[in-house]
KOLGU-4560 file (N, C-alpha, C; in nm, 3 decimals, padded with zeros to 5 digits):
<recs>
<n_xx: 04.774 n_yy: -02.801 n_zz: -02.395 ca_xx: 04.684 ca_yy: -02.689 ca_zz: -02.396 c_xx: 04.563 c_yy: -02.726 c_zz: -02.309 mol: A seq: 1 type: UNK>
<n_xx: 04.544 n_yy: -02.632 n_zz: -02.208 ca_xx: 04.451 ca_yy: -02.668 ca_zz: -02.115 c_xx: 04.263 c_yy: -02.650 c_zz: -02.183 mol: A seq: 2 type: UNK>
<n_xx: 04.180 n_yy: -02.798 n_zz: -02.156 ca_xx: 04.069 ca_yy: -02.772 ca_zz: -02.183 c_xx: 03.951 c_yy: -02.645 c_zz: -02.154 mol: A seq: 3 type: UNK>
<n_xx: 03.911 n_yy: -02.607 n_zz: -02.238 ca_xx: 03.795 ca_yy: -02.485 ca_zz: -02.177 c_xx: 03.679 c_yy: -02.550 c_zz: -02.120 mol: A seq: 4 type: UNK>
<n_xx: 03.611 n_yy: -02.545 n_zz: -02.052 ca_xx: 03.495 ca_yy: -02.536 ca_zz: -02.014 c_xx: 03.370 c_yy: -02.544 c_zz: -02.082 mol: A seq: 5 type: UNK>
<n_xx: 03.254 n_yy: -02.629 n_zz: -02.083 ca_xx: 03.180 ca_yy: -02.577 ca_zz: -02.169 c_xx: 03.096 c_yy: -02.482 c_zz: -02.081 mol: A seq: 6 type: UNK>
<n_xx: 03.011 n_yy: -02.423 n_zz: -02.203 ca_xx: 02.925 ca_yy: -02.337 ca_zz: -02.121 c_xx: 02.792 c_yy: -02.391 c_zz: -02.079 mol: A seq: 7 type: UNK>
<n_xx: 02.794 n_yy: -02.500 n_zz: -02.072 ca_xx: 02.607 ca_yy: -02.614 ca_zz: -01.995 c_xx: 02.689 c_yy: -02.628 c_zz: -01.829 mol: A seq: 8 type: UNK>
<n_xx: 02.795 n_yy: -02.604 n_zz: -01.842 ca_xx: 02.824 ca_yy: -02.659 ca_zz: -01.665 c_xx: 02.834 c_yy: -02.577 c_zz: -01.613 mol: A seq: 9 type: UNK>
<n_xx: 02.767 n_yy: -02.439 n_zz: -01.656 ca_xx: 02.753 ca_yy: -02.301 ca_zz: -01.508 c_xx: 02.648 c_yy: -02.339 c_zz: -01.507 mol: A seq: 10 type: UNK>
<n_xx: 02.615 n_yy: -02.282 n_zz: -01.344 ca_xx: 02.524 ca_yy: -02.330 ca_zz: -01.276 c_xx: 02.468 c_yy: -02.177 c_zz: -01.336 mol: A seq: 11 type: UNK>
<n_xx: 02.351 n_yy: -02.205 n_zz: -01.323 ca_xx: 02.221 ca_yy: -02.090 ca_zz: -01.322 c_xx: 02.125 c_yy: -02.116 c_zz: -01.240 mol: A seq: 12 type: UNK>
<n_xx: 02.119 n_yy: -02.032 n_zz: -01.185 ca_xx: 01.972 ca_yy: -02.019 ca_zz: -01.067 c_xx: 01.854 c_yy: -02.007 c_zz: -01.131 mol: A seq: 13 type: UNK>
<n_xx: 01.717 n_yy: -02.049 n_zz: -01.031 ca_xx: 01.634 ca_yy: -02.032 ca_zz: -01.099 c_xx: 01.548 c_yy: -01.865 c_zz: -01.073 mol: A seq: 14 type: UNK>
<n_xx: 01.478 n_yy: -01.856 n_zz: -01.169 ca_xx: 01.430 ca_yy: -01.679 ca_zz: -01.136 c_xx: 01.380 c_yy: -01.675 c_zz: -01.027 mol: A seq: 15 type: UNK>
<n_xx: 01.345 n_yy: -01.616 n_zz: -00.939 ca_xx: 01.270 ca_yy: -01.537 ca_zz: -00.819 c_xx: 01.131 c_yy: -01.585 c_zz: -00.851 mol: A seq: 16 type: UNK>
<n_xx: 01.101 n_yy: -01.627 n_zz: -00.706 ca_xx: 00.939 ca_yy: -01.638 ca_zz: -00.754 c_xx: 00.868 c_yy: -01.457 c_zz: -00.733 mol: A seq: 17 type: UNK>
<n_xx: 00.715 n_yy: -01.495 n_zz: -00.824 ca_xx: 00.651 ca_yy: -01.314 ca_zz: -00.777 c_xx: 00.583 c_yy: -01.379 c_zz: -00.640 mol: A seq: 18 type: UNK>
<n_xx: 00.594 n_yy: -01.279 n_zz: -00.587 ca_xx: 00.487 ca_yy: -01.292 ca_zz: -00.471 c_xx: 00.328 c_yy: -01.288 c_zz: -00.491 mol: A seq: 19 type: UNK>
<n_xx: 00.254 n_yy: -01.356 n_zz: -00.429 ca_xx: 00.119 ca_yy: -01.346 ca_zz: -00.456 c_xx: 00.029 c_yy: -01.195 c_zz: -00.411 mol: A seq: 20 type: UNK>
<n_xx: -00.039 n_yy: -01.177 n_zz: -00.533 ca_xx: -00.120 ca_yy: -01.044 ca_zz: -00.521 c_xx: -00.146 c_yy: -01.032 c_zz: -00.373 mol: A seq: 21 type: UNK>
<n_xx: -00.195 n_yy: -00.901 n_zz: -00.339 ca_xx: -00.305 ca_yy: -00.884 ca_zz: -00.210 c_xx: -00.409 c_yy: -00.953 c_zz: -00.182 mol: A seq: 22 type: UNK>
<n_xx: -00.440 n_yy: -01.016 n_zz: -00.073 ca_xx: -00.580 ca_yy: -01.045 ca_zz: -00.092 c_xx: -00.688 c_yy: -00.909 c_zz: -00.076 mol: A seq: 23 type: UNK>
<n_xx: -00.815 n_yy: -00.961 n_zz: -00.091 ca_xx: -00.945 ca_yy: -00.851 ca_zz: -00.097 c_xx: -00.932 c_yy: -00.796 c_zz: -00.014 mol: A seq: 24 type: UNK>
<n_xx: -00.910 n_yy: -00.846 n_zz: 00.106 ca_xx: -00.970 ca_yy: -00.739 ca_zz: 00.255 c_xx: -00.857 c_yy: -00.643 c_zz: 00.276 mol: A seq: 25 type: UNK>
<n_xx: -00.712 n_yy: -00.647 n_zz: 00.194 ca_xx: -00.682 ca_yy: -00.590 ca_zz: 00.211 c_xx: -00.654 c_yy: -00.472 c_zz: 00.159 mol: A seq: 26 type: UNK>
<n_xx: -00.692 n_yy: -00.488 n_zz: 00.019 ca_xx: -00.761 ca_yy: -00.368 ca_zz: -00.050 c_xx: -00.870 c_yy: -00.325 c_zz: -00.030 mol: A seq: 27 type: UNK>
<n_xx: -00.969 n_yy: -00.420 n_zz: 00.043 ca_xx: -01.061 ca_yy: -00.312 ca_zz: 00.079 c_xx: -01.015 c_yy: -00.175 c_zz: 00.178 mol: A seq: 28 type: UNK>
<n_xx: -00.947 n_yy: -00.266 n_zz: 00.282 ca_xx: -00.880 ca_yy: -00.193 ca_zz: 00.412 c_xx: -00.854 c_yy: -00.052 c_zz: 00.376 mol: A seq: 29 type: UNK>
<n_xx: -00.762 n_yy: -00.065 n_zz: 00.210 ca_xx: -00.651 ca_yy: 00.032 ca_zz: 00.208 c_xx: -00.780 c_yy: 00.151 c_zz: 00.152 mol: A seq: 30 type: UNK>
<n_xx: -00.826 n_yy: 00.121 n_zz: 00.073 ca_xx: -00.961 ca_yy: 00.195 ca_zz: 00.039 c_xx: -01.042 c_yy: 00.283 c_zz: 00.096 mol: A seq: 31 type: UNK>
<n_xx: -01.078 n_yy: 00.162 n_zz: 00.204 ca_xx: -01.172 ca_yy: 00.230 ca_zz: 00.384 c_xx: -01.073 c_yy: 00.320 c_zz: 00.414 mol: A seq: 32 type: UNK>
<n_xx: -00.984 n_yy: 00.336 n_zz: 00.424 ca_xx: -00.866 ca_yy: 00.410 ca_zz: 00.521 c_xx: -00.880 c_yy: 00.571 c_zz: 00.429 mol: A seq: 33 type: UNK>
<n_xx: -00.912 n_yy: 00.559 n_zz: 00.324 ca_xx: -00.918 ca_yy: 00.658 ca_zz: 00.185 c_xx: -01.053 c_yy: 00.726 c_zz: 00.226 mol: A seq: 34 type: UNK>
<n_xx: -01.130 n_yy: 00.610 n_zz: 00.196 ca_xx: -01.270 ca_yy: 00.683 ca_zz: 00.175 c_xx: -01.301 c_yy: 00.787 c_zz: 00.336 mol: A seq: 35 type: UNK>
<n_xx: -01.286 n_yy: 00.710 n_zz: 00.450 ca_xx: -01.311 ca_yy: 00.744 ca_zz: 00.574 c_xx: -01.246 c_yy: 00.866 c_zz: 00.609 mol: A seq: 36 type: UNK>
<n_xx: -01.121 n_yy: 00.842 n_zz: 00.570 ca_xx: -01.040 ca_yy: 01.010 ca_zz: 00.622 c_xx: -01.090 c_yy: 01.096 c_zz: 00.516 mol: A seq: 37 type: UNK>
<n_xx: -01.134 n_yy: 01.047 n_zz: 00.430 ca_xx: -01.219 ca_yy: 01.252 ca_zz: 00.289 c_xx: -01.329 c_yy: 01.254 c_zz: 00.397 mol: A seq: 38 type: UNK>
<n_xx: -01.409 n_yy: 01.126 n_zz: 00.416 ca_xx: -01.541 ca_yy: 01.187 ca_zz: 00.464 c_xx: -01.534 c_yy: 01.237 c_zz: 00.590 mol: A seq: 39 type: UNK>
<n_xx: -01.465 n_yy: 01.200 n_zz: 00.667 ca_xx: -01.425 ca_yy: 01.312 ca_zz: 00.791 c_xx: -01.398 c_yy: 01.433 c_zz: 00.788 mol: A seq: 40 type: UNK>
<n_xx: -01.297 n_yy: 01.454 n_zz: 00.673 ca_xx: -01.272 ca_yy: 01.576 ca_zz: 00.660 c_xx: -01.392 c_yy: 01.673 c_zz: 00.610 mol: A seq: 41 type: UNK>
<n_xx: -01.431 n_yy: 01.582 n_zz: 00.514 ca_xx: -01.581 ca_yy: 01.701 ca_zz: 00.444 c_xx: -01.677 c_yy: 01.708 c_zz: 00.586 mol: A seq: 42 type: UNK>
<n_xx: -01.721 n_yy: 01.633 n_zz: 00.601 ca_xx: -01.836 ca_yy: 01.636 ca_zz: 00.741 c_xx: -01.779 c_yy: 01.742 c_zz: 00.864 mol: A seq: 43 type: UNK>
<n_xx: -01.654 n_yy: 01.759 n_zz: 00.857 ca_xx: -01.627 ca_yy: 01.822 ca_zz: 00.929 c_xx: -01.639 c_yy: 01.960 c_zz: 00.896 mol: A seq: 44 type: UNK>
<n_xx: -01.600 n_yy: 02.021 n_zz: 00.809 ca_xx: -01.622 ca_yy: 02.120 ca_zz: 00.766 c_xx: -01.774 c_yy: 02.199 c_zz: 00.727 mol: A seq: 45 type: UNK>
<n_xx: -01.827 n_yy: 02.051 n_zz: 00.673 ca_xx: -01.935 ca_yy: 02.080 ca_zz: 00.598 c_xx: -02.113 c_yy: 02.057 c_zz: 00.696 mol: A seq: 46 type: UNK>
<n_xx: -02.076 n_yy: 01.985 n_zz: 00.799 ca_xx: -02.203 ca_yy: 01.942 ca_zz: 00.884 c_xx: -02.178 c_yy: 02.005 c_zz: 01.002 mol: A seq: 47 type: UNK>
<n_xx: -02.091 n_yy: 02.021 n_zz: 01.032 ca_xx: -02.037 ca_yy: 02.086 ca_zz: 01.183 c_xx: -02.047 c_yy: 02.248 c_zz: 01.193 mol: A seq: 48 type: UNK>
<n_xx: -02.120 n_yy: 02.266 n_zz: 01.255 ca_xx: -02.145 ca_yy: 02.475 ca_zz: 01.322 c_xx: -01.961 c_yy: 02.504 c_zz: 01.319 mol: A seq: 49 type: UNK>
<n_xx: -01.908 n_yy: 02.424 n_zz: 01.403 ca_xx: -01.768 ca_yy: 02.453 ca_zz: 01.490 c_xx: -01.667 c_yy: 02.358 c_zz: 01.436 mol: A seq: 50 type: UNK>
<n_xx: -01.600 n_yy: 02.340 n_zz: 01.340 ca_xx: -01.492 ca_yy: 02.241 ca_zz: 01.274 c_xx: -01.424 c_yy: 02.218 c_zz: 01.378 mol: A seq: 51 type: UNK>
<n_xx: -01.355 n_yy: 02.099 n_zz: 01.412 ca_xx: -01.286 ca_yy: 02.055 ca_zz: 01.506 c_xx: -01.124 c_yy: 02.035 c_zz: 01.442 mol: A seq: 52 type: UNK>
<n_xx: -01.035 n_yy: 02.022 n_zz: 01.499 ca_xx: -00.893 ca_yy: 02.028 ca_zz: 01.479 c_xx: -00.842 c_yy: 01.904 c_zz: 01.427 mol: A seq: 53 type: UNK>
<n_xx: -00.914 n_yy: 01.854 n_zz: 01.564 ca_xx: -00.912 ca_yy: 01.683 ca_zz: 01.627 c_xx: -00.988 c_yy: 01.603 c_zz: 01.486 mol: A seq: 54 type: UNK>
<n_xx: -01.104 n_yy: 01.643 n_zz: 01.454 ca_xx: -01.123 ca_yy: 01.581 ca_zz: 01.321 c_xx: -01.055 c_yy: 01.570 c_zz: 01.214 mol: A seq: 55 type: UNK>
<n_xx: -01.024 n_yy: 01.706 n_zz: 01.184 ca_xx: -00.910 ca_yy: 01.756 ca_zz: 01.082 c_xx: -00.797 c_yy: 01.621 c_zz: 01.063 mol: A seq: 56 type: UNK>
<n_xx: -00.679 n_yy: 01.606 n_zz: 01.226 ca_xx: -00.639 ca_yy: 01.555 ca_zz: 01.214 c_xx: -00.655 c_yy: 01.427 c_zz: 01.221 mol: A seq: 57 type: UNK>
<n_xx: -00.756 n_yy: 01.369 n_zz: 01.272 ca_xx: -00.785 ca_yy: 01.199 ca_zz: 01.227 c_xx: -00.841 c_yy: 01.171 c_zz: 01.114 mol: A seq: 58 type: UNK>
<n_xx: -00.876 n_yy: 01.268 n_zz: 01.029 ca_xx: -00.896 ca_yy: 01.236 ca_zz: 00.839 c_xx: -00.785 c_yy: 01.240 c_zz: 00.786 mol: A seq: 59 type: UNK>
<n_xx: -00.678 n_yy: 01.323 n_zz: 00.816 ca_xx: -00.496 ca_yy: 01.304 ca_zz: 00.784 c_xx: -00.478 c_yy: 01.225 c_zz: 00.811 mol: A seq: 60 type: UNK>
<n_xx: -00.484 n_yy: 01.143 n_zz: 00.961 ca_xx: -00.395 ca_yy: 01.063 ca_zz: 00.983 c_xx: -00.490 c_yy: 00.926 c_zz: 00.901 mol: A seq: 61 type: UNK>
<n_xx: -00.613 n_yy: 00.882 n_zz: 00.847 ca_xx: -00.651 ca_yy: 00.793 ca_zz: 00.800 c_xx: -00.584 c_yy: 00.782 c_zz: 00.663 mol: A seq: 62 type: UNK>
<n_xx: -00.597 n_yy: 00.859 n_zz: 00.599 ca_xx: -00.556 ca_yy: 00.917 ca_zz: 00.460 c_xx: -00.386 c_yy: 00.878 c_zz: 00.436 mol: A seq: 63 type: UNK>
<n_xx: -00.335 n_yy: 00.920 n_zz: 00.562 ca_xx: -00.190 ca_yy: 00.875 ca_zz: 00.537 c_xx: -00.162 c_yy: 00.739 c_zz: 00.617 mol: A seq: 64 type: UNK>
<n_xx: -00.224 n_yy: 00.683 n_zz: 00.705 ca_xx: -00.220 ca_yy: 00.512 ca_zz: 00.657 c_xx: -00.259 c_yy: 00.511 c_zz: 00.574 mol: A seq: 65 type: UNK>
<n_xx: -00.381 n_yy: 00.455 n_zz: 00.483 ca_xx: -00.417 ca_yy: 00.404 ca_zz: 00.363 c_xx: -00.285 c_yy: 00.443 c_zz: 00.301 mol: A seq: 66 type: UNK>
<n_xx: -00.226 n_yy: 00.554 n_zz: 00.256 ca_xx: -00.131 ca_yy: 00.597 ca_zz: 00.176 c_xx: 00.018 c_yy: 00.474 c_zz: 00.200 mol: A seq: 67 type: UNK>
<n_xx: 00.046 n_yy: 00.507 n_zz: 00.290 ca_xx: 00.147 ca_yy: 00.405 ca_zz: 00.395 c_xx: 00.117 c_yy: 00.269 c_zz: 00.305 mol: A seq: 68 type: UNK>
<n_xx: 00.010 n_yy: 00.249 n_zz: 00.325 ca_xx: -00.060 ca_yy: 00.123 ca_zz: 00.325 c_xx: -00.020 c_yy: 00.066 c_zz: 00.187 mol: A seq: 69 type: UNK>
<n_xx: -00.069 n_yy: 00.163 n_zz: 00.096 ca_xx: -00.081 ca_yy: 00.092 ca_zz: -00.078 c_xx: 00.041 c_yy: 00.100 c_zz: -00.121 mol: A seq: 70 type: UNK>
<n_xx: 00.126 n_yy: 00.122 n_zz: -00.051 ca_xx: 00.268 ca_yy: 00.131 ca_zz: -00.100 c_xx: 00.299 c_yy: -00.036 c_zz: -00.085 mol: A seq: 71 type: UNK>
<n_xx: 00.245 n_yy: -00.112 n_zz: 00.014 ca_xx: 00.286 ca_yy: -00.247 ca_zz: 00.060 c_xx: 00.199 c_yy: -00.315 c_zz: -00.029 mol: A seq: 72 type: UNK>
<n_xx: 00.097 n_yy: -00.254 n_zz: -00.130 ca_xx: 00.011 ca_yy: -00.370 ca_zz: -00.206 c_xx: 00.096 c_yy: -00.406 c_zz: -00.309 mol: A seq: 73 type: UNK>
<n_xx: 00.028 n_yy: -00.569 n_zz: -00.372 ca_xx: 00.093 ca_yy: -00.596 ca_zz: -00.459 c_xx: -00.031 c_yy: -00.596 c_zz: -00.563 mol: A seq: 74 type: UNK>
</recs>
């Protein structure tokens, strides 16, 4: 009758390491990218005689890096 195996001689891996948090600057970054595209957008609307388009869209496009962005934080 053939011997079984015990079960101490499977190999097991060890767990995954976590990756290390974000550093600061780069939550600040993701933040700045937040704060900067609202306040464009309000100033634009709100300080400007003549709203610009061009503003419009570089407070989107800040807003959606940062967005982009915090998806990669840890």
């Amino acid at each position: 009758m053939p011997v079984s195996k015990s079960k101490r001689s499977r190999y097991t891996p060890p767990p995954p390491k976590k990756a290390p948090p974000s550093s600061k600057w780069y939550v600040g970054a993701v933040l700045a990218c937040f704060a900067l595209g609202v306040l464009i957008i309000i100033g634009n609307y709100i300080l400007l005689t003549n709203p610009s388009n061009w503003l419009l869209v570089t407070g989107l496009v800040l807003i959606l890096v940062g967005f982009i962005a915090s998806m990669w934080m840890r």
